[in-house]
Every structure is written in C-alpha cells, then in structure tokens.
C-alpha positions as CSV (number, residue, x, y, z in Angstrom):
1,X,38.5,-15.0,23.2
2,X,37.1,-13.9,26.7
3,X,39.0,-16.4,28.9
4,X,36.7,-17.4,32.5
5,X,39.3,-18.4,35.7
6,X,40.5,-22.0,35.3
7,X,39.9,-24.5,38.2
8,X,43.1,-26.7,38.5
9,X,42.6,-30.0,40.2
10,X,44.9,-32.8,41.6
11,X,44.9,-36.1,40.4
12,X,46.6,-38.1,42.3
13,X,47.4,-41.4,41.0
14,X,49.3,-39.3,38.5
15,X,50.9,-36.8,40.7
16,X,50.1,-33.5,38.5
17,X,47.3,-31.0,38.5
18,X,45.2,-31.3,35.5
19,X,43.7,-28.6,33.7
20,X,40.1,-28.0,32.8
21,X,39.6,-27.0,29.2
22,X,39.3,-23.3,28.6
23,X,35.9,-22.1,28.5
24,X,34.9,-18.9,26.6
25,X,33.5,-17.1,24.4
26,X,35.0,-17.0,20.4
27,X,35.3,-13.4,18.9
28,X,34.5,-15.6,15.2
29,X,31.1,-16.4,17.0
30,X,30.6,-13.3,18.7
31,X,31.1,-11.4,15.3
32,X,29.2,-13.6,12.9
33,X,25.8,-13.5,15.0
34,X,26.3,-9.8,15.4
35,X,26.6,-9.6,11.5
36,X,23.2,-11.8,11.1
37,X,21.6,-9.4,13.4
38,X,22.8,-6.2,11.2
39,X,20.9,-8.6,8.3
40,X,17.6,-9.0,9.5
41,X,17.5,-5.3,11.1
42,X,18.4,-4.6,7.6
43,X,16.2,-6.5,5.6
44,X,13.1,-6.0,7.7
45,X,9.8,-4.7,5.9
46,X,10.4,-0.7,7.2
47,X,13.3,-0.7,4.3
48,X,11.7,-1.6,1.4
49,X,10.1,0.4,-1.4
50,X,5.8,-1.0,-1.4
51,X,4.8,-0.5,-4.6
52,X,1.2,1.6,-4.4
53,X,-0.9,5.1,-4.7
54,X,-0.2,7.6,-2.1
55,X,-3.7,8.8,-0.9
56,X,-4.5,11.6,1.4
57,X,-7.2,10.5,3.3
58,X,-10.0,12.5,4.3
59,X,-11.9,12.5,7.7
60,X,-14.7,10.1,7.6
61,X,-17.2,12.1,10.2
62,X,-19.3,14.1,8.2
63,X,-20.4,13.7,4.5
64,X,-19.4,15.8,2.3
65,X,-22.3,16.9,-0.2
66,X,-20.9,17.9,-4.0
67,X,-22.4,19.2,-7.1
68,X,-21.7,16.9,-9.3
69,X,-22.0,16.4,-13.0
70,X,-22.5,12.7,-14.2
71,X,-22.7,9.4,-12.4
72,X,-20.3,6.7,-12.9
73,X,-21.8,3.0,-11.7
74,X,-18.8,0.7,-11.7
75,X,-19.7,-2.8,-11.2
76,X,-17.3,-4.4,-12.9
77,X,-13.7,-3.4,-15.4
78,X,-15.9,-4.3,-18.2
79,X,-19.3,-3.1,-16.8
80,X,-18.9,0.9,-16.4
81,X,-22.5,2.5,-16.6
82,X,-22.3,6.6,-17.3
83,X,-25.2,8.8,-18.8
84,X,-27.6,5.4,-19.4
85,X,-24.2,3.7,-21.6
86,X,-22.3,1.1,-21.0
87,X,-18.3,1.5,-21.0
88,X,-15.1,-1.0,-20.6
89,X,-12.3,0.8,-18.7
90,X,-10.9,1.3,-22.3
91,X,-13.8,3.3,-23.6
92,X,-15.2,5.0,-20.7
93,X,-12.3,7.5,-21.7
94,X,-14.5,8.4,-25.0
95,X,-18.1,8.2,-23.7
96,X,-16.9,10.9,-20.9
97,X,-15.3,13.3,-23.0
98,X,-18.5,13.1,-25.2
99,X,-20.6,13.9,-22.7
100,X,-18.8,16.6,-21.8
101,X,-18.5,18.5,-25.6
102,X,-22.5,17.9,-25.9
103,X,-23.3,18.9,-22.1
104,X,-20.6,22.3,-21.5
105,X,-20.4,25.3,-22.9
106,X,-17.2,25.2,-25.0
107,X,-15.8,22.3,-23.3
108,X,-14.4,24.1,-20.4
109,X,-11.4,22.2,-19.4
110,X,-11.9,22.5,-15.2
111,X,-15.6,20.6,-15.0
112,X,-16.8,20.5,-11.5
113,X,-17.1,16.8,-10.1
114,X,-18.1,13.5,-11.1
115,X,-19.7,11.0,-8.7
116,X,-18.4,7.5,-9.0
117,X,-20.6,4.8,-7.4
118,X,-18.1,1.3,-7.1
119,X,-19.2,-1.9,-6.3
120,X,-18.0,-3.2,-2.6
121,X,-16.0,-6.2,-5.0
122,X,-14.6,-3.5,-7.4
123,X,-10.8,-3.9,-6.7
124,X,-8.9,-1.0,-5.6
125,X,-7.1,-0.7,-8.7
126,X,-10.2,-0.1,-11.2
127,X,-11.4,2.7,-8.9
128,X,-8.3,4.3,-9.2
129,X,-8.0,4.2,-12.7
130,X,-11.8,5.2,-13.0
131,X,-10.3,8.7,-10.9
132,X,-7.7,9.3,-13.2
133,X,-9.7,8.5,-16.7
134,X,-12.6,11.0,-15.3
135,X,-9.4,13.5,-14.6
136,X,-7.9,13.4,-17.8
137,X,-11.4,13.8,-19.4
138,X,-11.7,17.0,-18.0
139,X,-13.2,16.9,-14.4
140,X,-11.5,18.5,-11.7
141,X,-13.1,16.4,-8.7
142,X,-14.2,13.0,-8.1
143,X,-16.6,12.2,-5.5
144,X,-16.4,8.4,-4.6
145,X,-20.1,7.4,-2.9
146,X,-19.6,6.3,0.3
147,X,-22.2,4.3,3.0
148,X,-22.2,4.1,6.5
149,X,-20.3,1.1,7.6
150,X,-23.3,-1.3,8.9
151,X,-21.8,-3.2,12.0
C-alpha cells in the first residue's frame, strides 16, 4: 500500500490528536486493473485468426487485356452461363472440362485464360469458387471483368 503523509489534528474537548484515516493506494487494486488491461490488449481483434482467401491484389490503373478462351456469366450460384449453357456451381465443373476435350488439341492441361463476368450481387464466395472450378478444369488464368467504378 502506497501510504500519503497523515495530517494529525487536536481535538480538544478530548485532549488527544486524532488521526485521519490512511489514504492510499491497494497493491490488490493496482494489480487486478493492470491484469484486465493485459486482457483486453490480449484479446483485441490484431490476435485472432479471420477466417478468409488471401488474395494478392493487383494494381487497378490500367486494364489488363487477355486472350481468353470461354466466357463465364455468373449471375447467380444456380445461374452460370458458359458456351450458350446453363450450369449450377455443381455442374459448371462438367460443362468446362467438356468444352475443353471438344475445343483443344489433346486436352492440353495448361489452357490459357478464362474470362469470368460476375454480377455486382454475386457474393464473394461464388466467384471464388467459380476461380478454383475453372482451375481445376484445366485453365491456368482467370480474368475476372472489371468496370470503371462510376462515381
């Protein structure tokens, strides 16, 4: 306990000095709001794992212009249009690698890229799993269409 200087004062219909209460700091107190501090530094959001894709972003200045091989319009997880069909997420898988044994020579595993047209309400998720489907069908690129941002 961190004592501070005691004033002592006479009272005199008593005859005796009496003595103010100590004032001061407890170590207890001291300790435990030290020990909730250490807790939320702890706990605070730069600590804990964010489920998510890692994506190395590109620079946004110029367009980059691709040869690409197909078109992928992706309105919807259950509306995938690609060479004039219409695919779920669970058979655009097929209809690509189809595509690709009718339209390469031999099926040549490293295709150049596929252009992928989302809708601006397409969550994040579908596009990514559009990316990896298209990379496991064979292509080696995929080229998401992007607009100028209209202010």
């Amino acid at each position: 306990m961190i004592k501070i200087p005691q004033v002592r004062r006479f009272n005199p219909s008593r005859g005796r000095v009496l003595r103010e209460p100590d004032i001061g700091v407890e170590l207890f107190g001291v300790l435990n709001i030290l020990m909730l501090c250490c807790t939320f530094v702890l706990l605070n959001s730069r600590f804990i794992l964010s489920p998510g894709v890692s994506i190395s972003l590109p620079s946004v200045d110029a367009v980059e212009f691709v040869e690409t091989m197909g078109v992928i319009t992706v309105q919807s997880e259950k509306f995938i249009v690609f060479n004039g069909n219409i695919f779920s997420l669970d058979t655009l898988e097929n209809g690509i690698k189809k595509y690709l044994r009718e339209n390469c020579a031999g099926g040549s595993s490293a295709v150049s890229a596929i252009l992928v047209r989302p809708d601006k309400s397409l969550p994040v998720f579908v596009l990514i799993k559009i990316c990896e489907i298209a990379k496991k069908s064979g292509f080696s690129t995929v080229q998401v269409a992007a607009y100028p941002y209209a202010h």
